[in-house]
C-alpha positions in Angstrom: 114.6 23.3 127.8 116.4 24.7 130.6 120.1 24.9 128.6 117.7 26.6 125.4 116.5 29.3 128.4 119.9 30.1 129.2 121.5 30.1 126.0 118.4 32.6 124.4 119.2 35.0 127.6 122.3 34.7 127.3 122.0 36.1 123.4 119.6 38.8 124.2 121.6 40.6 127.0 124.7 40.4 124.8 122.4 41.9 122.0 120.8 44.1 124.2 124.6 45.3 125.2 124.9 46.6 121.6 122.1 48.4 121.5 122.9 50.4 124.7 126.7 51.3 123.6 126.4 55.3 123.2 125.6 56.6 119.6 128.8 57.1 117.8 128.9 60.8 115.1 127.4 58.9 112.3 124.2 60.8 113.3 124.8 63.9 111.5 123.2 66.5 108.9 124.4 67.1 105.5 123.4 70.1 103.2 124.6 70.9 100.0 124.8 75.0 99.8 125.6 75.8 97.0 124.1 79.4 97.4 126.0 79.6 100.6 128.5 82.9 100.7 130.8 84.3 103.1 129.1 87.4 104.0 126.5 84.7 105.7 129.2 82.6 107.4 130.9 86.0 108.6 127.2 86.7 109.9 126.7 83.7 111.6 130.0 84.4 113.7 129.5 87.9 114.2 125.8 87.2 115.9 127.1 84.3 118.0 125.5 81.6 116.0 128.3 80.3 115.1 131.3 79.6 117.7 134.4 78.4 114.7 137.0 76.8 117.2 139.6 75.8 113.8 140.2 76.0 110.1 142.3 73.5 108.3 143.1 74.8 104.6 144.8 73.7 101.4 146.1 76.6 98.7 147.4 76.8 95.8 150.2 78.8 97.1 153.8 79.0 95.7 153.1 76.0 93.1 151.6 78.7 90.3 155.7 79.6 89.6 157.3 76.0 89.0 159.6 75.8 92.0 160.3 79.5 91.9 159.2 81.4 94.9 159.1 85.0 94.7 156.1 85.0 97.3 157.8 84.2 100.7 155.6 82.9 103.2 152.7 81.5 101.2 153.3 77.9 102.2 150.3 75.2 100.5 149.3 73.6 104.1 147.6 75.1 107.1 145.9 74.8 110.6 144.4 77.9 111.5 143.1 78.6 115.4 140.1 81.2 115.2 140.4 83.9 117.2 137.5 87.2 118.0 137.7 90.5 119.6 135.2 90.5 122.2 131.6 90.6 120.7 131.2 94.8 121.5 131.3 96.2 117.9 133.1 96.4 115.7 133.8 92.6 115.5 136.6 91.3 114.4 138.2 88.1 113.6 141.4 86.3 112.6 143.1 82.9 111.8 146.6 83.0 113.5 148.4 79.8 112.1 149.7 77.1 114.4 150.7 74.6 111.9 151.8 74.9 108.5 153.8 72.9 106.3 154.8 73.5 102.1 153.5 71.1 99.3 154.1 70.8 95.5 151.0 70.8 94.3 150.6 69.6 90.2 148.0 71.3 88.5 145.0 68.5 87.5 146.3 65.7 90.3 144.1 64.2 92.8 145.6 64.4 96.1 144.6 62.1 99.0 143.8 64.1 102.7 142.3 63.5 105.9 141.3 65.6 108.9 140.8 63.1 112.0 139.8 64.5 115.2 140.1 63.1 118.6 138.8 65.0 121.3 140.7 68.0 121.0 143.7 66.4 118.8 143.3 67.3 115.7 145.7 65.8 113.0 145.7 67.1 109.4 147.0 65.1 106.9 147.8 65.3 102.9 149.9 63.3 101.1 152.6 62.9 102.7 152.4 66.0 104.9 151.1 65.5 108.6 149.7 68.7 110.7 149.1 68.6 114.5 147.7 70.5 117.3 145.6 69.9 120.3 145.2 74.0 120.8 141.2 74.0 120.4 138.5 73.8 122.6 136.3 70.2 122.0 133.5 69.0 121.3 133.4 70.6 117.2 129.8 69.4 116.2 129.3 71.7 113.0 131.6 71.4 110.2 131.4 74.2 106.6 133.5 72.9 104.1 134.0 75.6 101.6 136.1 75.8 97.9 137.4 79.1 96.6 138.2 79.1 92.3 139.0 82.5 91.4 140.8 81.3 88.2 141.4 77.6 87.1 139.2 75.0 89.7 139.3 73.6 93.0 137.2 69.5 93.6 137.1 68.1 96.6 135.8 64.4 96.0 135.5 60.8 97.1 134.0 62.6 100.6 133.3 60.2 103.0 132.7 61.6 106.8 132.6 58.9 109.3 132.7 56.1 106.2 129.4 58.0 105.2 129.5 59.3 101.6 129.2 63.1 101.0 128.7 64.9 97.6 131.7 66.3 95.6 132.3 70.2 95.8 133.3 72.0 93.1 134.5 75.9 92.5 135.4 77.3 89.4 135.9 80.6 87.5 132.3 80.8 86.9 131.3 79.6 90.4 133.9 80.8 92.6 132.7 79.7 96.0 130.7 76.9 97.1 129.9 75.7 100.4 128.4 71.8 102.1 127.3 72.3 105.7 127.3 69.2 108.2 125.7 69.5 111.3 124.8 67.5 114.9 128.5 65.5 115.1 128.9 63.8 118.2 132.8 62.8 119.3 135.7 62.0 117.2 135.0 61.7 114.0 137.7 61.1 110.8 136.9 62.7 107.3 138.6 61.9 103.9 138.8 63.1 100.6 140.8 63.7 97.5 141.3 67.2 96.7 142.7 68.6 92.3 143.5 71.7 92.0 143.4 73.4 88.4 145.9 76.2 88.2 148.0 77.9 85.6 151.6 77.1 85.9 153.4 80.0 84.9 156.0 82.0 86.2 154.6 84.8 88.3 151.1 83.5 87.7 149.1 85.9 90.0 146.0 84.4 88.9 146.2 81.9 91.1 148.8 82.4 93.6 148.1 82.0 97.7 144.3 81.4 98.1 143.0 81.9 95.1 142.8 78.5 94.6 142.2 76.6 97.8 139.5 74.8 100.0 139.0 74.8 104.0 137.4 72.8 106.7 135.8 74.9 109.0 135.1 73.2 112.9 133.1 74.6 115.5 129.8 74.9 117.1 126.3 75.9 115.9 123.8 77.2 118.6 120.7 74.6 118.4 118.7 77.7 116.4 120.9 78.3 114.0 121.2 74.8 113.5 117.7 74.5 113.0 117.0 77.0 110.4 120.4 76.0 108.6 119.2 72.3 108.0 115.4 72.6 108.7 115.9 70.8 112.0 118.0 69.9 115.0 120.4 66.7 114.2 119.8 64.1 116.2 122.5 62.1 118.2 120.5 59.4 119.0 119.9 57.2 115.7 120.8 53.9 116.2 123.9 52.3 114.7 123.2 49.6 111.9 125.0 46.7 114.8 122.0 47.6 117.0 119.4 47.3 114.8 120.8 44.2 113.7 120.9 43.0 117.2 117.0 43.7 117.3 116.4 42.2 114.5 118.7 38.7 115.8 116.7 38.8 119.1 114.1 39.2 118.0 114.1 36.3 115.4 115.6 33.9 119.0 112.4 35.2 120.7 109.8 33.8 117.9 111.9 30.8 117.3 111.5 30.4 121.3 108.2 30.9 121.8 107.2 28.3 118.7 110.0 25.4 120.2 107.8 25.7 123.8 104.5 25.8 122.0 106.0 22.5 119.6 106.5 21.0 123.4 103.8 21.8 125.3 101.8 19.8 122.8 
């Protein structure tokens, strides 16, 4: 009975050791927004409910002329650092790029990216293109990922944030801009994607040169009211992770099976 005793305690503090580790960013907010515009993000920085630390972005570009470049400086691949004027009116804003890199983008192909933060590392990667800087101010706990379609199409797709599945986003010529809001991350947290961009190749194609086509990850923090009316409520950090609750559940189960082995004795 006695080596039973130990070996149940022993079971439960190591269970009870899972379900004290701190909550990792699984326990976040999504909203799909599609009705979303850029006049109200713009608003949401300019009233301080919205503090946008970086932008990472993917454009169409060059890749409109066929390896002709008759737009110099419009490289595919960027890392923007947000930068305001001081909050006095008028307000103003800008996205000075610290890390930017070309990329020959096909019209219709599913490309494979990642944005993967680690306290204030943030690495950017797609294909076989890999962005770094560590120039932002951490923690980023609200994320606006946004598509832009003026002509052809921009998907993002096979979203997963944290290995959590998010819903594709899709702009087009009839619904140029569309927006998915995630809110409440806590720490580092990795999300993947594939983007396709749908663009007409043609020399001197201005239809969809530089941004026209293009999709961005926005990083930064929400104040806990603006938070609240965007998703209806303020995230919570503290859900447990599925190991915990399994833990529980495995205690629990060694307790009952316990309790019944002592009863089975005492009689």
């Amino acid at each position: 009975m006695k080596r039973i005793s130990q070996a149940f305690f022993a079971l439960a503090a190591t269970s009870l050791g899972l379900v004290s580790l701190p909550a990792t960013a699984n326990a976040f907010t999504i909203r799909y927004a599609p009705e979303y515009t850029d006049s109200q993000f713009e608003s949401l920085i300019s009233s301080g409910d919205y503090r946008e630390e970086f932008v990472v972005q993917s454009q169409i570009g060059n890749n409109a002329v066929q390896g002709e470049n008759p737009w110099s400086g419009q490289k595919e691949l960027h890392i923007f650092d947000a930068v305001y004027s001081n909050n006095s009116a008028p307000f103003s804003r800008s996205l000075p790029d610290v890390a930017s890199s070309d990329y020959g983008f096909t019209s219709g192909q599913a490309v494979d990216f990642m944005l993967q933060v680690t306290g204030s590392q943030v690495t950017y990667t797609v294909g076989n293109q890999v962005l770094t800087s560590s120039s932002f101010t951490a923690p980023f706990t609200d994320l606006f990922l946004r598509t832009r379609a003026d002509n052809g199409s921009m998907l993002i797709s096979d979203l997963r944030l944290n290995n959590q599945s998010i819903n594709a986003l899709e702009s087009n010529s009839s619904e140029p801009l569309k927006y998915i809001t995630i809110g409440g991350l806590t720490g580092d947290f990795t999300l993947t994607g594939k983007s396709t961009m749908t663009f007409t190749q043609a020399p001197f194609a201005q239809a969809t040169r530089g941004a026209r086509v293009a999709y961005q990850i926005k990083a930064g923090r929400l104040t806990d009211s603006a938070r609240k009316t965007i998703f209806g409520q303020t995230p919570s950090s503290s859900v447990p992770e599925p190991s915990a609750i399994a833990a529980l559940l495995v205690t629990g189960g060694f307790v009952a099976a316990f309790h019944k082995k002592k009863k089975v004795v005492n009689e």
